[in-house]
C-alpha positions in Angstrom: -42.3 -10.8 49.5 -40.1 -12.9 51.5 -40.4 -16.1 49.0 -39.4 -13.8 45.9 -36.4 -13.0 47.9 -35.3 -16.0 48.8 -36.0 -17.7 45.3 -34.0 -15.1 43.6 -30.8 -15.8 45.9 -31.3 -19.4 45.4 -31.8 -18.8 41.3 -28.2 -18.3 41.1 -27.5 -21.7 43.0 -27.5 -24.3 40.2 -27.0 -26.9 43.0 -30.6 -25.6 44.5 -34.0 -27.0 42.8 -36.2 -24.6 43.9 -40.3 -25.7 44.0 -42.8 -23.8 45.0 -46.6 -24.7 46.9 -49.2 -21.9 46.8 -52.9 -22.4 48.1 -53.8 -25.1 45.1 -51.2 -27.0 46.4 -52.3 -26.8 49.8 -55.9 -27.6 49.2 -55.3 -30.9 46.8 -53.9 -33.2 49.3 -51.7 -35.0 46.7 -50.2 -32.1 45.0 -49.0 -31.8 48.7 -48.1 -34.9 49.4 -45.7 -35.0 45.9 -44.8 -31.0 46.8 -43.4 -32.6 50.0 -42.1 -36.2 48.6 -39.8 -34.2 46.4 -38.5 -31.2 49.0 -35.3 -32.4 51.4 -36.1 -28.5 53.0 -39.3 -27.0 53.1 -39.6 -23.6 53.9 -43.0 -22.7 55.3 -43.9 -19.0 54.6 -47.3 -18.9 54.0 -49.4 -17.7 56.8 -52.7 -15.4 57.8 -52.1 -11.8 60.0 -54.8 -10.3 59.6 -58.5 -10.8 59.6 -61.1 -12.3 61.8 -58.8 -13.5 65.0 -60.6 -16.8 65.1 -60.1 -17.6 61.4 -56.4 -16.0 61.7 -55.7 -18.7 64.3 -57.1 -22.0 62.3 -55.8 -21.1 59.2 -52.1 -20.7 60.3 -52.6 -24.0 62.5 -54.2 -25.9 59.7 -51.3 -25.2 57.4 -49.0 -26.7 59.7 -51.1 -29.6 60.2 -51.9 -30.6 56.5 -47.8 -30.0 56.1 -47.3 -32.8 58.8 -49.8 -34.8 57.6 -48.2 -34.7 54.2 -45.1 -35.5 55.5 -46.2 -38.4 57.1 -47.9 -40.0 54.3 -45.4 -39.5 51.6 -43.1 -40.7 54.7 -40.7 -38.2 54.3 -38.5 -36.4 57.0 -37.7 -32.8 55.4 -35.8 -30.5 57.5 -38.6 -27.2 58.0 -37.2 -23.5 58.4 -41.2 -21.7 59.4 -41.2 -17.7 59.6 -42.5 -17.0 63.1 -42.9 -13.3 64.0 -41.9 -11.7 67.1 -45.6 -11.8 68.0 -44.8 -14.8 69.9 -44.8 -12.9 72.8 -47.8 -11.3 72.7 -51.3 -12.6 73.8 -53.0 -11.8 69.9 -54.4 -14.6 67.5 -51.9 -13.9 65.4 -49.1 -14.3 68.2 -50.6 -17.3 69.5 -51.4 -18.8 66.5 -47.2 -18.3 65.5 -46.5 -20.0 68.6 -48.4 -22.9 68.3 -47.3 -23.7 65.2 -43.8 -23.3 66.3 -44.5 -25.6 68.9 -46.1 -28.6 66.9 -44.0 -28.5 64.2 -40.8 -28.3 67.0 -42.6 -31.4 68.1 -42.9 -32.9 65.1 -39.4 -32.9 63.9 -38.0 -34.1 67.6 -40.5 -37.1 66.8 -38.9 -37.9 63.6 -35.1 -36.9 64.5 -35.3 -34.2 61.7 -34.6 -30.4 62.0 -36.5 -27.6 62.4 -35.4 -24.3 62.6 -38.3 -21.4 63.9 -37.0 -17.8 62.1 -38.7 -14.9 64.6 -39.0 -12.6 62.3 -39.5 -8.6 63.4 -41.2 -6.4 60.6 -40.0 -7.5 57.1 -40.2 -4.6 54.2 -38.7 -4.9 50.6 -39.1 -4.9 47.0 -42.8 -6.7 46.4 -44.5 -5.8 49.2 -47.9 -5.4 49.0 -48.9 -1.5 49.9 -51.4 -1.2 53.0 -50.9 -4.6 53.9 -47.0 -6.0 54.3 -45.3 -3.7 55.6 -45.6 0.4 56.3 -42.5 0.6 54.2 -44.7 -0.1 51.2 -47.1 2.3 51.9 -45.2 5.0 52.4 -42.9 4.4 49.5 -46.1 3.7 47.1 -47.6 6.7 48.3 -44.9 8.3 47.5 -44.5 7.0 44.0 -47.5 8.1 43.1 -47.7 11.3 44.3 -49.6 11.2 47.7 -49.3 12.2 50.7 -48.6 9.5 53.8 -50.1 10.1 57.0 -48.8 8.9 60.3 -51.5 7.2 62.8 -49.4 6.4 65.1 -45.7 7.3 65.5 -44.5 4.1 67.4 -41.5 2.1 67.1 -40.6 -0.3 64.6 -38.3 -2.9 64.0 -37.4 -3.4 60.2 -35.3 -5.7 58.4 -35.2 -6.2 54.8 -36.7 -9.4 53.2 -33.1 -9.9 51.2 -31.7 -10.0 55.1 -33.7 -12.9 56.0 -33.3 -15.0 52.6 -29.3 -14.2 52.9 -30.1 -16.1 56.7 -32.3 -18.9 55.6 -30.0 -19.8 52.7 -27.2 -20.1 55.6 -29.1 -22.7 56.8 -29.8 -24.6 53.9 -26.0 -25.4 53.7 -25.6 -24.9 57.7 -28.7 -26.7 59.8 -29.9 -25.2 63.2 -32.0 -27.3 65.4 -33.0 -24.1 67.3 -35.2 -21.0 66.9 -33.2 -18.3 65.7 -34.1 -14.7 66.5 -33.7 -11.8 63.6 -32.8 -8.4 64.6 -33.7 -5.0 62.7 -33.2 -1.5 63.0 -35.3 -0.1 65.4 -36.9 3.2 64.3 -39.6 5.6 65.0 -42.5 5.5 61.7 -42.0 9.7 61.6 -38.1 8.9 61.3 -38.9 6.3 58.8 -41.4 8.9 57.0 -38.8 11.6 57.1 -35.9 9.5 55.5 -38.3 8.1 52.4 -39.5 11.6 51.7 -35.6 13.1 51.6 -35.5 10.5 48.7 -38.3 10.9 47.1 -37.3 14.5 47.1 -33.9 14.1 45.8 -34.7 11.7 43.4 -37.2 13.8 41.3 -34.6 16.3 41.5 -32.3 14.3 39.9 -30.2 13.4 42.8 -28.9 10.5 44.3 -29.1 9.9 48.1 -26.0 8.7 50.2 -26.8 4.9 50.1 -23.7 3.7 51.4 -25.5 2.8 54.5 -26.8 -0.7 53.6 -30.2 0.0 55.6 -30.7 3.0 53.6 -29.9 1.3 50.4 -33.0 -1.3 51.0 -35.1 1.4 51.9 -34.1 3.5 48.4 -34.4 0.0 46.3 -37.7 -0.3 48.5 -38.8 3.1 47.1 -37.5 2.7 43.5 -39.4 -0.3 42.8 -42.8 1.5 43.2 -41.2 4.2 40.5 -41.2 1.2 38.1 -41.7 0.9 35.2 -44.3 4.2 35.0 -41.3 7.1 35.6 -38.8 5.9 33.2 -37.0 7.0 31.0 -36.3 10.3 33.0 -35.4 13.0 30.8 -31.7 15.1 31.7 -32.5 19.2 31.1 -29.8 19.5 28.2 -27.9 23.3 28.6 -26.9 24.6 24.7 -24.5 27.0 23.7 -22.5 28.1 21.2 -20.2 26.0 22.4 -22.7 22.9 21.8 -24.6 21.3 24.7 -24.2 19.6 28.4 -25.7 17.7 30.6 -25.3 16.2 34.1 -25.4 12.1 33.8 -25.7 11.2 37.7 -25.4 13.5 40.5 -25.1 10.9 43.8 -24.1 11.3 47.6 -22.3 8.1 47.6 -19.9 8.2 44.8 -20.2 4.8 42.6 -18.6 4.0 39.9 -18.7 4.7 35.9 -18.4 2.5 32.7 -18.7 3.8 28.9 -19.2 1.3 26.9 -19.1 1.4 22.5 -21.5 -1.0 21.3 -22.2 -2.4 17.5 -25.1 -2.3 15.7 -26.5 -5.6 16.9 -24.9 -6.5 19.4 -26.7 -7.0 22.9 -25.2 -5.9 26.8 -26.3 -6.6 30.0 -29.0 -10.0 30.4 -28.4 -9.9 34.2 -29.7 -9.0 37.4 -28.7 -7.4 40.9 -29.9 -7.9 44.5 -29.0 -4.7 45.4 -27.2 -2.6 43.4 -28.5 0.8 41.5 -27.2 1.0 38.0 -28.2 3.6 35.7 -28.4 2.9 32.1 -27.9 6.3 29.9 -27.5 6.0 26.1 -25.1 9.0 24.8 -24.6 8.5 21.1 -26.8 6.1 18.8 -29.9 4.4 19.3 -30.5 1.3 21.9 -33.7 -0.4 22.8 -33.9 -1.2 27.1 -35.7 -4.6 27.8 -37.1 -5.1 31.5 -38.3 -8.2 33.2 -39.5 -9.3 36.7 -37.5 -12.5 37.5 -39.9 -16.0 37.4 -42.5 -13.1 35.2 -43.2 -13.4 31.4 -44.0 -9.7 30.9 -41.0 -7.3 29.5 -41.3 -3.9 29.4 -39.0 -2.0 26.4 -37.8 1.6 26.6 -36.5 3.2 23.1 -33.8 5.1 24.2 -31.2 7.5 21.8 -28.2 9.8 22.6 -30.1 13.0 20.7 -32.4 12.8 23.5 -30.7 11.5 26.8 -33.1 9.8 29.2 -31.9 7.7 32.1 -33.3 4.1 33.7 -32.1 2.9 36.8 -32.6 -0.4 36.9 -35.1 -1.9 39.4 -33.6 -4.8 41.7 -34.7 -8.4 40.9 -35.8 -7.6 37.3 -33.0 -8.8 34.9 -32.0 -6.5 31.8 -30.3 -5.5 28.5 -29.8 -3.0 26.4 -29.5 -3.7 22.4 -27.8 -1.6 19.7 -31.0 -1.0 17.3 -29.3 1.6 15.0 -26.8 1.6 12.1 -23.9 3.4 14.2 -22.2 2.2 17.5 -24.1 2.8 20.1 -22.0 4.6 23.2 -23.5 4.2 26.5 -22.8 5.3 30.2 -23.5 2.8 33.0 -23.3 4.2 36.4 -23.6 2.2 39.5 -23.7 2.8 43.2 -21.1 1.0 44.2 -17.5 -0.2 42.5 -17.3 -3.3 41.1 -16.2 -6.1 43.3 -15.2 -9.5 42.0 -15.1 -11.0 45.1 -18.7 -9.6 45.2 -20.0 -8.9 41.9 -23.6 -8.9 42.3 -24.4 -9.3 39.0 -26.6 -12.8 38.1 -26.5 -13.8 34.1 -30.1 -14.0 33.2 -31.6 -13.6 29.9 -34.5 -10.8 29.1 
């Protein structure tokens, strides 16, 4: 969750080669050891929470250890940003397992007069989290997507941040080195608060209406939500109202205003091939017939959408999944784009990437 973050903010960093190590390269010694010869920052997220507490304590300490030990035998010095948790300060084999490895590898880079920089991390939700396991942010929100009903087990307190807050941190430091363990704080709320706030969404987004997102918190938590709506509840279909007169429609109904393009498109011609970190941008086809391509970023899979102006449908477009929309017919093709937010060239969020 976190890594798909962070490598989509580096993505649009030409100056940043970005390699990642997954369990094969962690169990082949030198896969590791070239993983590591070849990485002037490594950024240790991988990790075990849950499970058997004995094996949730050797696994996380092993990492660490076969990461020094590659280090040392490709004799390389990488500065290491490693994703505690604020479960440091608890007596649990996950907690004490986080701070041991904080502890070694602190002692590791003081050794080799390199940094090392330990992120304590509270709970992390976002777009790719895995349901009834990352976070209770997924859960809800994939419940909710697919039409159950959550259950609160126990209305305690959390403290959230968004996985897009801690990549914005950790690419700080990539261009900004801290020798120091840097503490990460979220919005504290209770899980019925939390509960209440997705479910206003979920209601108002079936109903066709956009929530006030201007609230950035609020805005991870809708993008959050919308990303379990994908790709099964697109296009949505707009009621049309006909009269003598001819017929209407309502295009986007939103509590936080936004900001509206028309476009006129040739037959053949091809918009869009880019992507957003956070931004909601609705794609609605008037006049003329388009075709809607979808992809995951760093995923080969593309999902299409046929969309015309005799029928208007809407797709709001899922963060971190680059799109376009093509002209497929014979006429121009006139298309509204709506998106939550006015455009900001200082701030553009919006990453050229081809379908």
């Amino acid at each position: 969750m976190i890594g798909s973050q962070l490598h989509a903010v580096l993505h649009a960093r030409p100056q940043v080669t970005v390699a990642g190590a997954n369990r094969e390269t962690f169990a082949s010694e030198p896969k590791l050891d070239a993983f590591v010869a070849d990485s002037d920052v490594v950024v240790h997220l991988a990790g075990m929470n849950r499970g058997d507490d004995g094996e949730v304590e050797s696994v996380n300490n092993e990492l660490v250890e076969k990461l020094i030990s590659a280090c040392e035998r490709s004799d390389k010095r990488p500065y290491i940003i490693f994703s505690s948790s604020t479960h440091v300060d608890r007596d649990t084999a996950y907690g004490r397992s986080k701070r041991e490895c904080g502890r070694r590898l602190r002692q590791w880079a003081d050794d080799n007069r390199t940094s090392y920089t330990g992120l304590i991390l509270p709970h992390v939700f976002g777009e790719g989290g895995k349901p009834f396991y990352n976070s209770v942010v997924s859960t809800f929100c994939y419940q909710l997507a697919v039409g159950q009903a959550p259950e609160i087990l126990h209305d305690g307190e959390l403290e959230l941040v968004h996985a897009q807050q801690v990549a914005d941190v950790i690419t700080g430091l990539l261009f900004d080195r801290k020798n120091e363990d840097i503490r990460i704080t979220g919005l504290r709320i209770k899980v019925s608060s939390l509960l209440k706030k997705l479910q206003e969404f979920d209601e108002l987004y079936r109903s066709q209406l956009l929530p006030d997102v201007s609230n950035k918190i609020d805005l991870f938590f809708f993008n959050t939500y919308r990303s379990y709506l994908f790709p099964d509840f697109y296009p949505v279909k707009l009621r049309q109202f006909n009269d003598d007169r001819g017929g209407l429609f309502e295009a986007v109904k939103a509590g936080s205003g936004g900001q509206c393009f028309i476009s006129i498109t040739k037959p053949g011609i091809t918009r869009g091939n880019h992507y957003h970190y956070r931004k909601v941008e609705r794609f609605l086809v008037l006049g003329g017939t388009g075709l809607i391509r979808i992809r995951r970023l760093f995923d080969d899979k593309v999902h299409e959408f046929a969309v015309d102006g005799a029928h208007p449908q809407f797709i709001d477009m899922p963060t971190l999944h680059t799109h376009s929309i093509c002209n497929v017919g014979k006429t121009e093709m006139i298309t509204l784009f709506w998106s939550n937010e006015i455009f900001d060239p200082a701030s553009p969020d919006t990453i050229a990437e081809l379908v």
